[in-house]
C-alpha positions, 0 to 999 in steps of 0.5 A: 511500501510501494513494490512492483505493483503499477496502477494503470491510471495513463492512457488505455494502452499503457502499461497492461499486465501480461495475461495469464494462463486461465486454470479452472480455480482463476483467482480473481486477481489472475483473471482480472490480469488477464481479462485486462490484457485481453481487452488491451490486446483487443483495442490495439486490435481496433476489436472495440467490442471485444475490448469492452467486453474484457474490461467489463468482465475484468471490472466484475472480477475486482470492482471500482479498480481506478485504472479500469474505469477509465480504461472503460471511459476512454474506450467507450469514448473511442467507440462512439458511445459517450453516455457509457463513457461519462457513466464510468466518470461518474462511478470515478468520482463517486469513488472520489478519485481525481484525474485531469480531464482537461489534459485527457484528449479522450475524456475532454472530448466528451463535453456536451454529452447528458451528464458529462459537466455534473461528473467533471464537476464531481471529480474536480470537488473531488481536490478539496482538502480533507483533514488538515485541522486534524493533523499536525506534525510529530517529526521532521526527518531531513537528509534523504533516508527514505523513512518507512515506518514507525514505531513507539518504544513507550518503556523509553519514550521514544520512537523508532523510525525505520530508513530504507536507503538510510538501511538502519533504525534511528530513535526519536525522542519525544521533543524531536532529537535523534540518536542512532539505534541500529549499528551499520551492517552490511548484511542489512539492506533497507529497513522496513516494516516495524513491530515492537512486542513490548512484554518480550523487549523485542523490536522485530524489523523487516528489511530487503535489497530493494532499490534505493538501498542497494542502487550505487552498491559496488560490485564486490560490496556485500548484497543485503538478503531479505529477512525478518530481524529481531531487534533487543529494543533497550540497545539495538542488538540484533539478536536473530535474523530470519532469512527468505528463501534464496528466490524471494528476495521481498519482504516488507510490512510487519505485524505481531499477534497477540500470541507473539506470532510474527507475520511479515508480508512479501511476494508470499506472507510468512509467519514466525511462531514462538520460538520458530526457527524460520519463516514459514509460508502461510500464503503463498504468492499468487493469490496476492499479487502485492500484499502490504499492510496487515491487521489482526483481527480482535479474536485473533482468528485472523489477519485483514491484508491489504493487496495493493492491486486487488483491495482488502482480504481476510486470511486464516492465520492458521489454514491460510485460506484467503477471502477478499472482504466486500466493500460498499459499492463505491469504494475503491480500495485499492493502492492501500500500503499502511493498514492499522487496527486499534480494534474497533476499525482499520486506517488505510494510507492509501498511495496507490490513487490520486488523491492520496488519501488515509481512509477509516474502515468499518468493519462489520461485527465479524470483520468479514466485510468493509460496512463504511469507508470515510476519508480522514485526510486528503489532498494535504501537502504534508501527504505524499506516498503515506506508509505505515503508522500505528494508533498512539493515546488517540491519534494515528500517527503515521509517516505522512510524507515518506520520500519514496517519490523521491526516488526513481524505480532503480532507487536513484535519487529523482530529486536531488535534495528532497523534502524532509520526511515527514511522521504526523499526527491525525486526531481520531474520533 
């Protein structure tokens, strides 16, 4: 789920982060923050050598971020020094990222600079379709619920499928048909990640008051809080609610441990142990700014979290200590939203870049670091704003097209009769 978090991708002065305030132990995303809005403050300044100074800095914090290296190439362009700007280009394309550059006044002023044509050419290869004799579809799903996540519920051969705006859970059977799954409640707002532990008989939901759930809501309607459910899979009976504490009103993807632990990610990440009676805190927010998909690692020490802003890191599921995991040097990592593991690798649905993509990850033997990233689909019409899914019989199934660009940042409709979402198959190797 695409929260607050903004990939500055526009032009050199849209949109920067405010600073903020440098302590001794800055984590690299709060120094990246600030460095970023250094070097933006220093632009509007017209101190074009300090402005490239920060965002060089900024790039060392957190590499290959895509809004960064073309801040860095338009600025370079700006200043007069357009073999550095067409290097920023190139590093752009290898990360096989796109953007218009015929469109960019500032990038389109490089032609004829040494390099210039072969990285524009790069990015533009860059648009090939990836992956579409590997996917195919599982489910159409017409109205505009907004659907977020999936789940299959294998004791009854169906899927459940979770609806923001929709606020409930719908079932799925196997040639397509829907039935309701969740009653209406006006104490649930819109549903979103998914997780069934299959040997307790248990779906656990997450659902929050994000926008398109509660844009249009009366002023004396019931305001939805942010908790984790626990769901009685055979019928649908919530049987427990965790709430969030009163100030984090954020809650989003879910996954479940071997142990039977819950952890659901938000501004901060929680965890619900067996038999818990509440949400406990096991990193709080900052470290993160965005924290979305969640993997268990296969000796369970271990969750891999993607951060929508700063890429892929490794939290201890018992002492919370947070490392972000290294990537090959071309990588670019950030925008993940989904992440899923079948133990052996983890699939990233990664909204947050252009092109949208669903990235294979390979981790090394102590899933500390990303060894290898390999693009399994791409710049497909059936990919817009991809979620969360899950490993299903060899394939990735996923929510492929999720409605969420259909909605503006105040969760009213931008569109007003959207496509159906979509769930699909992706054939694994």
């Amino acid at each position: 789920m695409r929260l607050a978090a903004t990939i500055v991708v526009a032009g050199l002065l849209a949109g920067a982060a405010p600073g903020l305030a440098q302590e001794a132990a800055e984590s690299d995303v709060a120094a990246f923050q600030r460095l970023r809005a250094e070097g933006v403050a220093a632009a509007n300044a017209e101190d074009l050598a300090t402005a490239t100074a920060r965002l060089a800095e900024a790039d060392g914090r957190i590499p290959n971020h895509p809004g960064l290296m073309l801040m860095r190439a338009r600025l370079a362009a700006g200043a007069g020094q357009p073999e550095a700007a067409v290097a920023q280009l190139r590093r752009y394309a290898d990360a096989g990222l796109v953007v218009n550059i015929a469109g960019d006044a500032a990038l389109s002023s490089l032609a004829g600079t040494p390099g210039f044509e072969a990285a524009a050419a790069a990015i533009e290869a860059n648009r090939a379709p990836v992956g579409a004799d590997r996917m195919r579809p599982l489910a159409a799903v017409p109205g505009d619920g907004l659907v977020e996540s999936v789940a299959r519920d294998a004791a009854r051969g169906r899927w459940l499928v979770a609806l923001v705006r929709g606020r409930t859970i719908m079932a799925l059977d196997d040639a397509g048909e829907a039935t309701p799954f969740l009653a209406p409640d006006p104490g649930i707002g819109g549903v979103l990640g998914l997780a069934l532990d299959a040997r307790s008989g248990v779906l656990w939901a997450a659902t929050a008051p994000v926008p398109p759930a509660v844009h249009g809501l009366a002023g004396d309607a019931v305001r939805p809080r942010a908790a984790l459910l626990k769901i009685e899979a055979a019928s649908g009976r919530v049987l427990a609610r965790y709430p969030t504490p009163a100030d984090n009103e954020s809650l989003g993807d879910v996954t479940l441990a071997a142990d039977g632990t819950v952890h659901v990610a938000g501004g901060d990440l929680f965890h619900l142990r067996p038999g818990g009676e509440a949400l406990e805190v096991l990193l709080p927010a900052g470290v993160m700014r965005s924290p979305q998909g969640m993997a268990v690692t296969p000796d369970g020490a271990a969750l891999i979290v993607a951060d929508y802003s700063s890429g892929l890191w490794r939290v201890d599921r018992e002492s919370g200590e947070a490392t972000r995991l290294a990537a090959p040097a071309r990588a670019s990592l950030i925008g993940v939203d989904g992440l899923i593991s079948d133990g052996r690798a983890l699939y990233a649905l990664q909204n947050g870049v252009a092109p949208q993509r669903v990235l294979k990850l390979t981790p090394d033997a102590g899933w500390r670091r990303i060894e290898a990233v390999e693009v399994l689909a791409a710049n497909l019409p059936q990919v817009d704003e991809p979620t969360t899914g899950l490993v299903h019989e060899g394939e990735l199934v996923f929510v492929s097209r999720s409605q969420w660009s259909d909605f503006d940042g105040q969760g009213a409709l931008r569109t007003p009769h959207p496509e159906p979402a979509l769930i699909s198959r992706l054939r694994l190797d």
